[in-house]
C-alpha positions in Angstrom: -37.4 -81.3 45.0 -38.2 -84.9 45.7 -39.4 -86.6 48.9 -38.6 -89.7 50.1 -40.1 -91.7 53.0 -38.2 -94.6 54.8 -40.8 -95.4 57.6 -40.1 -98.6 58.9 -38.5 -101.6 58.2 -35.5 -102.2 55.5 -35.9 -105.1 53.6 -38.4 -107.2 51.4 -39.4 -109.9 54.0 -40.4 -107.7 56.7 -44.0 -106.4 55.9 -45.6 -104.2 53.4 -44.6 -100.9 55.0 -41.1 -102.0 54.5 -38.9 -100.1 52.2 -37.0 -102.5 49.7 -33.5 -101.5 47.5 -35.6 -102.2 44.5 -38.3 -99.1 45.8 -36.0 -97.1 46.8 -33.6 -97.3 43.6 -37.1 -96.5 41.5 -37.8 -93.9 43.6 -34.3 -92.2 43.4 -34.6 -92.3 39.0 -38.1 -91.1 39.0 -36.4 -88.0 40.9 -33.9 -87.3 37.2 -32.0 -85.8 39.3 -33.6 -83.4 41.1 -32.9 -81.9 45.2 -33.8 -85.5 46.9 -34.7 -85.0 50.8 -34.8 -88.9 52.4 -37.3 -88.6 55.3 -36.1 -91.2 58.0 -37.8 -93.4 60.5 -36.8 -96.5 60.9 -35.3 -99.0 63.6 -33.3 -101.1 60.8 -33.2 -104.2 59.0 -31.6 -105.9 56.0 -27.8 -104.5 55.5 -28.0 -105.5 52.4 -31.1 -103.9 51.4 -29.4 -101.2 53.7 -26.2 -100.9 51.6 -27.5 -101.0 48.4 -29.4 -98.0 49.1 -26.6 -96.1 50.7 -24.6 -97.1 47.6 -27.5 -95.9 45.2 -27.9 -93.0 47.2 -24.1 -91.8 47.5 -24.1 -92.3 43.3 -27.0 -90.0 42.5 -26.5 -87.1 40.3 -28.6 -84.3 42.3 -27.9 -83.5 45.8 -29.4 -85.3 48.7 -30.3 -84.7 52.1 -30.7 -87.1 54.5 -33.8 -86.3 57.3 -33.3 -88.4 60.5 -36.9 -87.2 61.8 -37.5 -89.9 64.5 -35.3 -93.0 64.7 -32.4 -93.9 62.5 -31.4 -97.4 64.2 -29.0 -100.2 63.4 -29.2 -100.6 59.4 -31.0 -97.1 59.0 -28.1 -95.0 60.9 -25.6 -95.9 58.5 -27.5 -95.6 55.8 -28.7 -92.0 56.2 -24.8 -91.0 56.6 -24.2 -91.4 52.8 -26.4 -88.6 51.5 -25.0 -85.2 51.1 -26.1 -83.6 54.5 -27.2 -85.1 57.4 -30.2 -83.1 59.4 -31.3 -84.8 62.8 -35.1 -83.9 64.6 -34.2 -82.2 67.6 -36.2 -85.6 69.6 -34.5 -87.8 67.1 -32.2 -90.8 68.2 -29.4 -92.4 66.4 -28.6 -96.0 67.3 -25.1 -97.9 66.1 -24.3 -101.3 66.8 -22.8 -104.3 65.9 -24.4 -106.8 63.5 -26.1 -110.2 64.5 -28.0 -113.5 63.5 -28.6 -116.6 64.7 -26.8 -119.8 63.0 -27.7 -123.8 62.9 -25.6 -126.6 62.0 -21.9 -127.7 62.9 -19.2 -126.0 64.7 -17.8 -125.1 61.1 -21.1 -123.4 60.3 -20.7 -121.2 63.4 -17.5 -120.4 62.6 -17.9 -119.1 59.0 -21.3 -117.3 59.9 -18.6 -115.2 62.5 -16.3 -114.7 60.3 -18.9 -113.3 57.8 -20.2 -110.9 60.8 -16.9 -109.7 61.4 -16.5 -108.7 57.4 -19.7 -106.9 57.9 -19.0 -105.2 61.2 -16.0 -104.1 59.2 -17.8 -102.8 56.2 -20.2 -100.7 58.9 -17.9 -99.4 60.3 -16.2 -97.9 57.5 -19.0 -96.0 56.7 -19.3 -94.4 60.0 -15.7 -93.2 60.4 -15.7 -92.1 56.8 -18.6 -89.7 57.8 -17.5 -88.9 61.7 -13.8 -89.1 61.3 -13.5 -90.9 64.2 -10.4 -93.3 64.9 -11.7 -96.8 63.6 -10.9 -98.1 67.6 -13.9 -95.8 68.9 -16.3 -96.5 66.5 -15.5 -100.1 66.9 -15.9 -99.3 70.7 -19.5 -97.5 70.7 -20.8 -100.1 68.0 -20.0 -103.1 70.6 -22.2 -101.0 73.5 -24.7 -100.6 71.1 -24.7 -96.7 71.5 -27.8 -94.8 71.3 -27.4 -90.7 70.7 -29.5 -88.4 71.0 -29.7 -85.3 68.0 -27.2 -82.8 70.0 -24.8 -86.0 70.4 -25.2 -87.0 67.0 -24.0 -83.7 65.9 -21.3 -83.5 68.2 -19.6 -86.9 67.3 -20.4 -86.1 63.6 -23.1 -88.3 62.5 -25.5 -85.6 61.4 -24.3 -82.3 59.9 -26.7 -80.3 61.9 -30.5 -80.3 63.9 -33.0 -79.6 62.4 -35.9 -76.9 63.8 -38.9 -79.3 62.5 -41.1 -80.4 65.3 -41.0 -83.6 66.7 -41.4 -87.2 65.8 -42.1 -90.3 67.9 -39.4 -93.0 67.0 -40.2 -95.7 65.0 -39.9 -99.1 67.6 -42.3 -101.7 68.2 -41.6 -103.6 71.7 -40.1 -106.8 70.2 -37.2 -105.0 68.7 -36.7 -103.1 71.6 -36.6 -106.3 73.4 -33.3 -106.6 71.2 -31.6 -104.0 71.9 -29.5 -104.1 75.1 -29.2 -100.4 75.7 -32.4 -98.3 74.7 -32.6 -95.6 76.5 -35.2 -95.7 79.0 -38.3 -93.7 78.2 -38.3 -94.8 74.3 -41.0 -97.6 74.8 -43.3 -94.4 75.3 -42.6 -93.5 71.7 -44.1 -96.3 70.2 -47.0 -95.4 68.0 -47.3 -98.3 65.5 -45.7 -101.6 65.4 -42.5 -101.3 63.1 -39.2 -102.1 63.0 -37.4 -105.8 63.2 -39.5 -107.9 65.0 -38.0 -111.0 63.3 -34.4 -112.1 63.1 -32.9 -110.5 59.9 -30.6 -113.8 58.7 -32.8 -116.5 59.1 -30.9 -120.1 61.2 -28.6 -121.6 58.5 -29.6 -125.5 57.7 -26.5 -126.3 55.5 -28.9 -127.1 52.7 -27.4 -126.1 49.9 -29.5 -123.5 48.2 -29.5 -123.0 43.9 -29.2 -119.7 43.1 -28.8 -116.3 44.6 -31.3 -113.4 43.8 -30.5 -109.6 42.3 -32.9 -107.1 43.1 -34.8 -105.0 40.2 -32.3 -102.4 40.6 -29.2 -104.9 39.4 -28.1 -104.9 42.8 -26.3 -107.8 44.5 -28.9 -109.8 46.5 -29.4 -108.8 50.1 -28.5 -113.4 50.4 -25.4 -114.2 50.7 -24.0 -117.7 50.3 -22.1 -119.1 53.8 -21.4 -123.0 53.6 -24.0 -124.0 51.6 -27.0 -121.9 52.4 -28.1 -118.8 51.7 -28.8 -116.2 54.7 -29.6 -112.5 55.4 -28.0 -110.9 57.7 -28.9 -107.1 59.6 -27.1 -104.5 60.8 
């Protein structure tokens, strides 16, 4: 059996407790295939960084159990879904929403950064109705409310699998993420233990400066960048 922690942020250019694709790809082979349980608590970050892990976990050989032991927010919520089962803390909360950045330049900037939301709103959302089985209208619905649930709702919609009997965990949050989310419930700013989490904006303003080259990860993984107009921008989920 193999242990994996995801404490914190997703993505390289948050901090140094961040967990990367590249970490988490190394981590996954060092396992051969062994029973891999993915401890989670985490607020979010990179979708890229998030996806690539989702798809690296979904391929793995041995089975896989994702942990949601204190926050699985944003990024992190749809990323636990794609390991075999889904166990949820009994004080654990699971966050969906939609994706967002900020954007500079001309109207035609704005306009393709949207439409390059939208695909990834799509892409999200896929992964939660594959897992829930939930009309594609609803889960469109609850990721525009930004919909927080707690571990007995999680279960109920069919996010997590089952709750687990572990005791509990304080939430992963620092206070300026939770400044970004609209609809936290109220009582969560208690939880906060250690700052962690997005603090900064995960695509950073596009400048229409066109930009060389786009980076792959050590794990041969598409780069968390992606090209819109010119210039290359990260974007979180």
């Amino acid at each position: 059996m193999k242990d994996i922690n995801v404490f914190g942020p997703i993505g390289d250019f948050w901090d140094d407790a961040a967990t990367t694709a590249s970490d988490f790809a190394a981590q996954l082979k060092e396992a051969g295939g062994d029973d891999v349980t993915v401890h989670i608590n985490s607020g979010g970050g990179d979708v890229f960084d998030a996806n690539t892990m989702a798809e690296t976990l979904r391929a793995y050989k041995g089975r896989t159990t994702a942990s949601i032991e204190g926050l699985a927010a944003s990024a992190a919520s749809y990323f636990a879904l794609t390991a075999d089962e889904v166990v949820i803390g009994p004080s654990a909360l699971l966050m969906i929403h939609n994706p967002y950045t900020c954007c500079r330049g001309e109207a035609s900037d704005m306009r393709k950064t949207a439409d390059l939301l939208d695909k990834l709103r799509g892409t999200i959302s896929a992964q939660y109705v594959k897992k829930t089985g939930m009309e594609l209208s609803e889960v469109e619905a609850l990721m525009d409310e930004e919909t927080w649930f707690t571990a007995e709702e999680a279960v109920e919609r069919g996010f997590a699998d089952r709750m687990s009997d572990a005791a509990p965990v304080a939430a992963c949050i620092d206070e300026k993420m939770l400044g970004k989310f609209k609809h936290a419930p109220e009582g969560i700013a208690s939880a906060v233990e250690e700052p962690a989490g997005e603090v900064e904006p995960t695509m950073p303003p596009s400048t229409g400066e066109p930009a060389t080259e786009a980076v792959v990860d050590e794990a041969g993984a598409a780069s968390r960048v992606v090209c819109v107009n010119g210039a290359f921008l990260k974007v979180e989920g």
